[in-house]
C-alpha positions in Angstrom: 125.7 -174.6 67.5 125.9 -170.7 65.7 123.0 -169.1 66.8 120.5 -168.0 64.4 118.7 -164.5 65.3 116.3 -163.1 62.8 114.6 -159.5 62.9 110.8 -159.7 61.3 109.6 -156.6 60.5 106.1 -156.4 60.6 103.9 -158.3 63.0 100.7 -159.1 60.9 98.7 -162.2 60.2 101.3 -163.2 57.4 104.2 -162.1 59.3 103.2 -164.2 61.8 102.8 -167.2 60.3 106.5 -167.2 59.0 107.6 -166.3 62.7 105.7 -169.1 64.0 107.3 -171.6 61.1 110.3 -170.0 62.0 110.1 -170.9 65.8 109.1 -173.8 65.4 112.1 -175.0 63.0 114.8 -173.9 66.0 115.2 -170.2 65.0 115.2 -167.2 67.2 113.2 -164.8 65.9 112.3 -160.6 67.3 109.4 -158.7 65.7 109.7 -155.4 65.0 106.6 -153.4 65.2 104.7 -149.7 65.1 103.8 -148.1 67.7 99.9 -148.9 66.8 100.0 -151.9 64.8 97.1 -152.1 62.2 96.4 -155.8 62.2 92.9 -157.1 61.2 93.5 -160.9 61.6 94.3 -159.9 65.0 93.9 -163.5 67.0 96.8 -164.5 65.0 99.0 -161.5 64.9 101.6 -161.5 67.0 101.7 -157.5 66.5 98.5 -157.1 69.4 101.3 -158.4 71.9 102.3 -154.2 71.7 98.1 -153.6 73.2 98.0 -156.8 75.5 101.1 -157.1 76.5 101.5 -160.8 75.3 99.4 -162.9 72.6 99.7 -166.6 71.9 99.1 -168.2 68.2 98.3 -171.3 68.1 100.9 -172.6 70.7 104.1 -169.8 70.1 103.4 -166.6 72.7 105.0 -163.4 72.0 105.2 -160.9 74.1 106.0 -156.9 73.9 109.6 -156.1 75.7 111.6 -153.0 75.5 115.3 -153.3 73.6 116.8 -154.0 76.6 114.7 -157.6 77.6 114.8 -159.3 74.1 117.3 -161.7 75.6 114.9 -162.3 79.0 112.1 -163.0 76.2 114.0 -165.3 74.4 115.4 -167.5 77.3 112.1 -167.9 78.3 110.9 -169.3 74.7 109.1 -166.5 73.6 109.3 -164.2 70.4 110.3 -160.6 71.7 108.0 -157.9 70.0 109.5 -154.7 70.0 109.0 -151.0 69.3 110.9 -150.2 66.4 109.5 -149.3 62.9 113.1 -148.2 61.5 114.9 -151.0 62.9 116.8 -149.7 65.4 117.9 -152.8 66.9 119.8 -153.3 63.8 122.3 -151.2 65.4 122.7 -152.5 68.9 122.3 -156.2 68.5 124.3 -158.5 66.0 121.7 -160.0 63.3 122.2 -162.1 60.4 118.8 -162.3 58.5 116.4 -159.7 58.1 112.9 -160.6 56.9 110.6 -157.6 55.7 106.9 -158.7 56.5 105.3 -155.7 56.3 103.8 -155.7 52.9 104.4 -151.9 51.5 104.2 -153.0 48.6 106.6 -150.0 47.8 110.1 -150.2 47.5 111.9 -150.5 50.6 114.1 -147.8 52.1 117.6 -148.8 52.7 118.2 -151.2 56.5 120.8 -148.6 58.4 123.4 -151.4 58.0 124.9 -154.2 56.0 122.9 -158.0 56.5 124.2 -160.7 55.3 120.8 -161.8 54.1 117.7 -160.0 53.5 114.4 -161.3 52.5 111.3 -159.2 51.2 108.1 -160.5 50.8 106.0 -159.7 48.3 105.7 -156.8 45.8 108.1 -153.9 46.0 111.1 -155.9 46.8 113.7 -156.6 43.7 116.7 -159.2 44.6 119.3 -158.2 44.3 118.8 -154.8 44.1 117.1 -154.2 46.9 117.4 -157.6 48.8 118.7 -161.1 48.7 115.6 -163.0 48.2 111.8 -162.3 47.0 109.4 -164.4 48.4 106.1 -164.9 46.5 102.9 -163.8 48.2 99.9 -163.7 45.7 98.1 -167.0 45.6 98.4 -169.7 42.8 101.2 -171.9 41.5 103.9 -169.5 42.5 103.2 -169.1 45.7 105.7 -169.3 48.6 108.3 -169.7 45.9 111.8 -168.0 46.5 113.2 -165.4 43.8 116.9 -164.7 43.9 116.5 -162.4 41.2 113.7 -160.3 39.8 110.6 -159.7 41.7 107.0 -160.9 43.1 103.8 -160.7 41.0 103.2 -157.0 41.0 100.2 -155.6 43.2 96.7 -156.3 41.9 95.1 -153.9 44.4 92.2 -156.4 45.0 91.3 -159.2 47.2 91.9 -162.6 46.4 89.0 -164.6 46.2 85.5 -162.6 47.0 86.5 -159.1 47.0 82.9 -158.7 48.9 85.1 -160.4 52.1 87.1 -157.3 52.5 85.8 -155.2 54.5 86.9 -151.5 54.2 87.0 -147.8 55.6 84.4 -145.6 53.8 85.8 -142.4 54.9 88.4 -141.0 57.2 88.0 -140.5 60.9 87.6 -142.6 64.3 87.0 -146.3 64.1 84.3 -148.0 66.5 83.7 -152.0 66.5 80.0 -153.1 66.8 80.5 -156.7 65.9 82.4 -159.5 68.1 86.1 -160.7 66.0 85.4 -164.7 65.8 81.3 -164.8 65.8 79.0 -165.3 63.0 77.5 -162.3 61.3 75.0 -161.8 59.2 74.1 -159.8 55.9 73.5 -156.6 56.6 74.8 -156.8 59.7 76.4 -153.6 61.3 80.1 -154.7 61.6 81.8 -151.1 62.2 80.9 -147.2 62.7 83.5 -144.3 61.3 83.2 -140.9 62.9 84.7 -138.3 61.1 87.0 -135.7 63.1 84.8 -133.0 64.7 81.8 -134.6 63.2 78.7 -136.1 65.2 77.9 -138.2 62.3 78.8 -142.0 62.0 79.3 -143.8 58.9 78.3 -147.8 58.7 79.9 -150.9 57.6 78.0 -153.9 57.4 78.5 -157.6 56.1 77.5 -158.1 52.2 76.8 -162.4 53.4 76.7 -164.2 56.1 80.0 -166.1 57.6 82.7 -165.3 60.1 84.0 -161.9 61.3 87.8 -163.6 60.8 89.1 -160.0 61.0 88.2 -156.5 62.4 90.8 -153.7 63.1 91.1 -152.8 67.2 88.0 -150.0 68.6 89.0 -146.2 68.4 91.9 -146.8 66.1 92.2 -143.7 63.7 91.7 -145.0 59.7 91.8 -143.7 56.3 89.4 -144.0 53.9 90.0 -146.8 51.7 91.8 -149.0 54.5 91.3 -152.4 55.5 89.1 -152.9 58.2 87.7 -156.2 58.5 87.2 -159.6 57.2 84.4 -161.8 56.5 85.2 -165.6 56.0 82.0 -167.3 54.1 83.2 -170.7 54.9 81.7 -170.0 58.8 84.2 -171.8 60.7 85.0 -169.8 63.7 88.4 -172.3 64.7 89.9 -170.7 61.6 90.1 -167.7 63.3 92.7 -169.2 65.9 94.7 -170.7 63.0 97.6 -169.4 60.7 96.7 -169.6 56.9 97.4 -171.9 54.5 99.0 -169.0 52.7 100.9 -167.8 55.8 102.5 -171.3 56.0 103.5 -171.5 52.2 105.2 -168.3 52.7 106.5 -169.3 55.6 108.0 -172.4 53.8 109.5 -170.2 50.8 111.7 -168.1 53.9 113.2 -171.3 55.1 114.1 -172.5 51.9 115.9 -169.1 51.3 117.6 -169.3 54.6 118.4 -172.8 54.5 120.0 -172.7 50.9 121.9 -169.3 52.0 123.1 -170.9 54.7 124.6 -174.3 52.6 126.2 -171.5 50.1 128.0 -170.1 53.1 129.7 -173.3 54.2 
């Protein structure tokens, strides 16, 4: 059987669920990541493998390798996260599907080589200028639904659903936690502290109801003002915190189609 290797770039709550669907349907799959991944759904990111060493989602583990034990990581049945934010590996180890998870929402800068297939998801990608395939990512009727040509609903620049959920940096500076990721909070609770750079001063972020804290960036990670932070989940159910998304999956879905009908086109 032709093996089928496929770089993910980006390690997030999204990207993770299309690596998971991806594992699961017989595909090897390595995640390319930054050095200090800024996942907020982080107990179902496969990107906090590069803090912990390893992370298991739901019942896939991943775990953070150098270059040069991808193969050790994959004969074990794992999903190899590496170290690589301008894909690197690209040059050094023979892949034939690229998937861009890391939601830039910008276009994309050009891979350093020919792939045979590359699939972006989400706003910023246009197939087939910039890509093969565009997979839908906004919720609704069109989403997880492959685009060979043309784009994905452009950026709205707002949540979906409450936008009172989001939870978000209110200035720049150092990030502390002061709420527990998976436990109930409350409204008004103090979820987060910002302190400024050579500033005593900390600035608050509490909960606007009460639910679950389904997200919260890592303590003493550096933000920006404006960036996403946390995640409040009104429905209060703290086993969706272990679980991929609905949305995750349906994207996840939309990539293997692509694949699977790239693949039938190449017979």
């Amino acid at each position: 059987m032709t093996r089928r290797l496929i770089l993910l770039r980006g390690g997030g709550d999204l990207a993770s669920g299309v690596a998971l669907r991806l594992f699961h349907a017989g595909f090897e799959v390595v995640i390319a990541e930054l050095p200090q991944p800024l996942a907020v759904r982080r107990l179902v990111s496969f990107s906090e493998a590069v803090y912990e060493g390893q992370i298991t989602v739901e019942d896939v583990t991943a775990r953070h390798v150098t270059p040069e034990r991808i193969e050790a990581a994959l004969s074990h049945r794992e999903i190899p996260v590496i170290v690589d934010p301008e894909a690197d590996t690209l040059r050094d180890r023979q892949y034939d599907i690229v998937i861009d998870a890391r939601l830039l929402k910008t276009p994309p800068q050009p891979l350093p080589l020919s792939i045979p297939l590359l699939i972006g998801l989400g706003p910023g990608f246009t197939a087939p200028n910039d890509c093969h395939a565009v997979i839908e990512t906004q919720r609704g009727h069109y989403l997880g639904r492959v685009y060979w040509s043309g784009s994905a609903a452009p950026n709205t620049q707002t949540p979906e659903g409450d936008p009172r959920r989001v939870l978000r940096a209110n200035t720049d500076g150092i990030f502390f936690t002061r709420a527990t990721l998976g436990k109930h909070v409350e409204p008004d609770q103090l979820i987060a502290e910002i302190q400024p750079e050579n500033e005593t001063i900390k600035f608050g972020i509490t909960s606007s109801f009460p639910g679950v804290l389904r997200g919260l960036l890592r303590d003493g990670m550096p933000v920006t003002r404006g960036l996403k932070i946390g995640d409040v989940d009104p429905r209060d159910n703290p086993d969706y915190c272990r679980l991929v998304s609905d949305k995750a999956l349906a994207v996840a879905g939309g990539v293997i189609e692509a694949i699977l009908l790239h693949q039938s086109r190449e017979r």
